[in-house]
N, C-alpha and C positions, 0 to 999 in steps of 0.2 A: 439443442443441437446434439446431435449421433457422437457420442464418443469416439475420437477422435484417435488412432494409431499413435503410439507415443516413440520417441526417438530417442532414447539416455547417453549423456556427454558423460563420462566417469575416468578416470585416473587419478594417480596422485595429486598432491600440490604442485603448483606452477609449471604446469606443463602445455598450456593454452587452452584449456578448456572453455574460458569463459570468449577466449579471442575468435576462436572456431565459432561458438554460436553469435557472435555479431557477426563475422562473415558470412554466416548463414541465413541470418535474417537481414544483412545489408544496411544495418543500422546498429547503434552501441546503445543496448538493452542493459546487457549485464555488463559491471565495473569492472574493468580490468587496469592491473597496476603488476608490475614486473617485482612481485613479492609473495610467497606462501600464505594460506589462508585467507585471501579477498574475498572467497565467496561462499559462502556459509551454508544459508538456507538451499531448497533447490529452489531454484527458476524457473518458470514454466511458462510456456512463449508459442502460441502457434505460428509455423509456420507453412509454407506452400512450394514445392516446386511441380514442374510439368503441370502446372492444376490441380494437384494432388495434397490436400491440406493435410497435416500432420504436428503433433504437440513436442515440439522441443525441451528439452530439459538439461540446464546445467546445472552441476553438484558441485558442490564443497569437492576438496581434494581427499582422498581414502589413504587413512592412515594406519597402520597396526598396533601403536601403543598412543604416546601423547595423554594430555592433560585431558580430565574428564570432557571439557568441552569438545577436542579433538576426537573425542569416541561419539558425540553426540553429533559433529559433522560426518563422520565416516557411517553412521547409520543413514542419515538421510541420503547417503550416495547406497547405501545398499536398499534401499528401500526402493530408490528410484532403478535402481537393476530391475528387482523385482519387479515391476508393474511394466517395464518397457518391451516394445516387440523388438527394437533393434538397438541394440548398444554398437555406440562410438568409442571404444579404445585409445585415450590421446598417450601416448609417451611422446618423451625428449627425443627425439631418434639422435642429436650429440651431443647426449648423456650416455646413452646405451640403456641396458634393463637395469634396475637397480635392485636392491629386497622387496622393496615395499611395489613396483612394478608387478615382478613373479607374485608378491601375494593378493595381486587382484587378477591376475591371471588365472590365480587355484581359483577363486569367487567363479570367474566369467566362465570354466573350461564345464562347469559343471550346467551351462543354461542349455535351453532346448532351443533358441532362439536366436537367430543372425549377430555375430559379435566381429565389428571387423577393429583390426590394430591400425592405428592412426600414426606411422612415421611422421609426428609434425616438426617446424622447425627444418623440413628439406626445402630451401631457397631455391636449389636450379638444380639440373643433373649433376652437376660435381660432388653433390652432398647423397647424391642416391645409393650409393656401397654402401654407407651407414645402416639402410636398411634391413639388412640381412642379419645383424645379431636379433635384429627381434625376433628371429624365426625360432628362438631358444623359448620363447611365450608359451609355444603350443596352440598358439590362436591361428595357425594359417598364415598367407602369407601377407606380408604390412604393406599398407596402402600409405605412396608418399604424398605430403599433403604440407602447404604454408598458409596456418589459421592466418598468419598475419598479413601476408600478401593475396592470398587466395587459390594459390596453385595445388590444383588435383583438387578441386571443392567440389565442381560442378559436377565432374565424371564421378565424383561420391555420391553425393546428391542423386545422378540416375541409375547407381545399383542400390541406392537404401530405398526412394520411392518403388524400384521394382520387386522389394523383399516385404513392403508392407501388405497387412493383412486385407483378403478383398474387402471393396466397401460395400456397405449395406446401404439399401436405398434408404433417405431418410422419410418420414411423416410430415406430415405437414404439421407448422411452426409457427406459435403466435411470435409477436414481435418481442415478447417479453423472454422467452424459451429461446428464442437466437440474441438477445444481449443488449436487445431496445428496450431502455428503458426499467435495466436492472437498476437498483438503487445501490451508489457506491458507498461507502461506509469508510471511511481511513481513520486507524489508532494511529494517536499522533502521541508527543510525548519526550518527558526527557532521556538520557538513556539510561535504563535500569533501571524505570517504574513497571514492569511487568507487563507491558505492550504485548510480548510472543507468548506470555504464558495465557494471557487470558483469549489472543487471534487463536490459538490450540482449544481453547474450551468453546471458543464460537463455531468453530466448524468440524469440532469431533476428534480432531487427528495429531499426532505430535506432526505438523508441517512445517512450523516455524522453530530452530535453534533457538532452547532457551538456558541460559545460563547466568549464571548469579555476576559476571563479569561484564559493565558497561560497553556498546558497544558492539553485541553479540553480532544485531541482527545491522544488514549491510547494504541492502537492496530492499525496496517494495516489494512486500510476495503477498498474492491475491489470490482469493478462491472465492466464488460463490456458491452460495447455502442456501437449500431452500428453507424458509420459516415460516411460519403462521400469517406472518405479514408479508406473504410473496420471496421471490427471489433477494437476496441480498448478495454485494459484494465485497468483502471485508480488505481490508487491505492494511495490512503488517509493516510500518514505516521502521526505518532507522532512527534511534532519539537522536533529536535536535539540542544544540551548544549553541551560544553565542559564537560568530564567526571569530573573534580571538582565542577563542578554547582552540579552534583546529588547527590541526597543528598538522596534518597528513591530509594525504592528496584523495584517499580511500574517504575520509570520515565527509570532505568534499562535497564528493560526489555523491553520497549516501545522502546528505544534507539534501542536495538540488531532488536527488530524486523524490525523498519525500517530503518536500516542499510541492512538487509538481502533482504528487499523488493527492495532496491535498487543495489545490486549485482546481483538480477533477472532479473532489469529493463534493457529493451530496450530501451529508452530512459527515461531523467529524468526532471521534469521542477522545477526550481528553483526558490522557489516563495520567493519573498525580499520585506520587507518591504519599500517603497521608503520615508515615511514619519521619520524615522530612519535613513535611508542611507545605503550604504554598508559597514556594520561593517565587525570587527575582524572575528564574530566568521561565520559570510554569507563567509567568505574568506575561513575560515578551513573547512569548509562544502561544497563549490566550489572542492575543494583539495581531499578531500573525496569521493565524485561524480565523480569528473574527472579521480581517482584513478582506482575507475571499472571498467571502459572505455567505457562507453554509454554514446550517445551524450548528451547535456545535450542544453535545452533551458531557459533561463534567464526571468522570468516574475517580472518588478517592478510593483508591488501592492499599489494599493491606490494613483496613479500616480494622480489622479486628485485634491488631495488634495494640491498639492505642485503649488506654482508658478514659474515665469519663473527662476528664479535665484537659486531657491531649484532644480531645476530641471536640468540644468545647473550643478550642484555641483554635484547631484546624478550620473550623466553621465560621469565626471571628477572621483568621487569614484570609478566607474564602471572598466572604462579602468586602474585605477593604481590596484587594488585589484587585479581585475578578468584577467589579460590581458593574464596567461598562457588559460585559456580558446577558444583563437583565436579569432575568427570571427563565433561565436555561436550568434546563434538568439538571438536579445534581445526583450520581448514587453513591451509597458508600458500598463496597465491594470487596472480597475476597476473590482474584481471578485464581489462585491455586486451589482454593475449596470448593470455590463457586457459589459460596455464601453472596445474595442480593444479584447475582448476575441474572436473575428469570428477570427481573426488574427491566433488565434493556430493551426487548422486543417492543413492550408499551412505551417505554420514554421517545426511539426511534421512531416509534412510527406516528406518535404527538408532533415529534420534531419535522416530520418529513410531510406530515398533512397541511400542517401552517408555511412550509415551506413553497407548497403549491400552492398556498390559498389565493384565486380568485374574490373579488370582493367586486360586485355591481357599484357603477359608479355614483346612485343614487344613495347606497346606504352609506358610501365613502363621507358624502356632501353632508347626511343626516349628524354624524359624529362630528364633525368639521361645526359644523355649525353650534351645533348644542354645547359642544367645549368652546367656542367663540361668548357663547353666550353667561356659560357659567364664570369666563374668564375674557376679556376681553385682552386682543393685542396691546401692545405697551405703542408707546406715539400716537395712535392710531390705525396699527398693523393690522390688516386684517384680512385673510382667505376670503377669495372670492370665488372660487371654486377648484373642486381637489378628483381626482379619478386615482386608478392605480394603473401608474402606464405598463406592468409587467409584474410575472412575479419568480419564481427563484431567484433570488428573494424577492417578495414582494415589495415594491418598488411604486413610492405613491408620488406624485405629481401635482404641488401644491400652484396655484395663479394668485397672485397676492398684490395689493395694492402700494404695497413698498418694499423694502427691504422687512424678513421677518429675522430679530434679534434669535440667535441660536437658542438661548434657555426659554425664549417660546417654540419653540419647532420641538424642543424636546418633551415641553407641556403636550402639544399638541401628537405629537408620537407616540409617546405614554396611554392617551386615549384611545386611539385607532388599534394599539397592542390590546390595551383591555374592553377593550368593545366586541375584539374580531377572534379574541384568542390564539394571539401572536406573540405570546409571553417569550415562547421558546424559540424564537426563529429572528437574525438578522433582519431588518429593514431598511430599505434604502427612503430616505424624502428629499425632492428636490422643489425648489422653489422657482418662478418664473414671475419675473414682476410684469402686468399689465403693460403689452405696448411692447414688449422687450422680443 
């Protein structure tokens, strides 16, 4: 797809930024909570008005001093300046301009490029005299607008579509290049195993907020990459708690969302802290992922930190936690050095071949059998014939003479994995007794 005209949402903290781009795209993408700092990474969202498709972007709030991470937010909001044809201006309009207002003002005054002032927070015309102190911006004159209700969105909407750059005719487009059939990828994980540092070394670019503080990251942010192995789609979740840890409406909804990023994914990589070990909750979170049924690959992080006996231990954690997992990749990994991370391309694309794999239903029957024969069912249990009715995941369909006792289904699974080379990939088997 033709790169796409970009639209930047920028202002301070809590001024509606994130509220304006749900109203924009008519649906609640980005989390919004009536508190400073909800939204971190950018966002990037296409959207369409008049026909007219266009890439949305909300930013973190821009701040001029604050804690190191607070500089790490206010970068990603200048970054996303930089690369946009049209910047959206939100202030409080009753708040008035503030310091930290005027000094995104000096940022904006200096672009070559459409910057209009967002009076938001104007409810009805009673609230419209407020607009005029912003005229102290230097940005022109401010556009009244209610992210939250919707008023003066649309009549925005058709002066920004008419300030975009003309469109180029696009090429003609395999299905893979328009986004059929890209392979999704989601870092899952606890918070503050190093998820955003290593989604940064996967696609090149500091994209993702990363900081040494649990938590960082707030929302799903996705990019696809092209690699060796075709197009991929990475996707940057927020770490998962046990639902008694949350304790905030924000951590919530970052929860649902990368829960949901991960019921999309194709596959999922499991990033673990190895300096920790493999806790309780890397276990319920294994169980969870595994639940979906995309393969999942196992990355311990920070592996260089540990010596040989931590190391050792880790590996011991590994097989008693994670053991319903199978024979799923594991790597050990540096995502800040990028020591072991060439390793992933190959594991993913192991992961993601057995995850398509088709298997004819003759050689299905051939393995069925043969492991019948080396082991016969316990009562008398016995396969009368097996297909694979589907596969992400592949998904076999046993017909069976009676009830099959589970620790033979699992015998018999174990076979079909190492016959077909499905070590690394979820399998579903269902059973159908004769007649039934």
């Amino acid at each position: 797809m033709a790169d796409l005209p970009v639209v930047a949402i920028v202002g301070r903290p809590n001024v509606g930024k994130s509220t304006l781009m749900n109203r924009i795209l008519g649906k609640r993408v980005a989390i919004v909570e009536e508190k400073p700092g909800v939204t971190r990474d950018r966002k990037e969202v296409e959207a369409e008005w008049r026909g007219r498709p266009f890439l949305l972007v909300d930013t973190g709030g821009w701040m001029a001093g604050g804690s190191d991470l607070d500089k790490k937010v206010s970068n990603q909001s200048e970054l996303a300046i930089k690369d946009a044809d049209v910047v959206l201006f939100v202030v409080d309009a009753k708040v008035g301009v503030t310091e930290e207002d005027a000094q995104v003002a000096n940022l904006l005054r200096a672009l070559d490029r459409p910057v209009h002032v967002l009076a938001n927070k104007v409810d009805d015309t009673s609230h419209e005299a407020l607009i005029w102190e912003l005229m102290a911006l230097g940005l022109g004159e401010p556009v009244p607008i209610s992210a939250l209700h919707g008023r003066g969105t649309g009549d925005l909407l058709d002066v920004i579509v008419d300030e975009l750059p003309e469109e180029e005719p696009e090429p003609e487009q395999s299905d893979m290049e328009e986004g059929e059939g890209v392979i999704s990828v989601a870092l899952v994980g606890r918070p503050n195993v190093g998820k955003s540092t290593l989604f940064n070394r996967l696609i090149g670019e500091d994209r993702a907020v990363v900081h040494d503080m649990p938590g960082t990251t707030r929302d799903a942010v996705d990019t696809v990459v092209e690699t060796e192995i075709g197009p991929l789609r990475f996707v940057d979740t927020a770490g998962m708690r046990r639902k008694s840890r949350i304790d905030e409406g924000t951590e919530y909804f970052s929860m649902v969302r990368a829960l949901k990023a991960v019921d999309e994914a194709d596959v999922a990589l499991l990033v673990i802290d190895a300096t920790e070990g493999v806790t309780h909750q890397d276990q319920r979170l294994a169980e969870r992922v595994d639940g979906a049924g995309c393969p999942i690959v196992v990355l311990l992080n920070k592996w260089e930190l540990l010596d040989e006996d931590q190391r050792k231990d880790v590996l011991y954690q590994l097989g008693q936690r994670l053991h319903f997992l199978g024979d799923a990749a594991v790597l050990r990994i540096s995502a800040l050095t990028g020591r072991g991370v060439h390793r992933l391309l190959p594991a993913l694309e192991n992961s993601i071949d057995a995850y398509h794999t088709r298997i004819p239903t003759r050689q299905v029957n051939d393995v069925i059998r043969r492991a019948q024969q080396a082991q016969p069912g316990p009562h008398g249990a016995r396969v009368l014939y097996a297909t694979q009715g589907a596969s992400d995941p592949p998904t076999f369909t046993l017909f069976a003479n009676k009830t099959i006792p589970a620790s033979y289904l699992r015998y018999l699974e174990r076979q079909l994995r190492e016959a077909f080379g499905l070590e690394a990939t979820p399998i579903k088997m269902r059973v159908r007794r004769r007649g039934s």
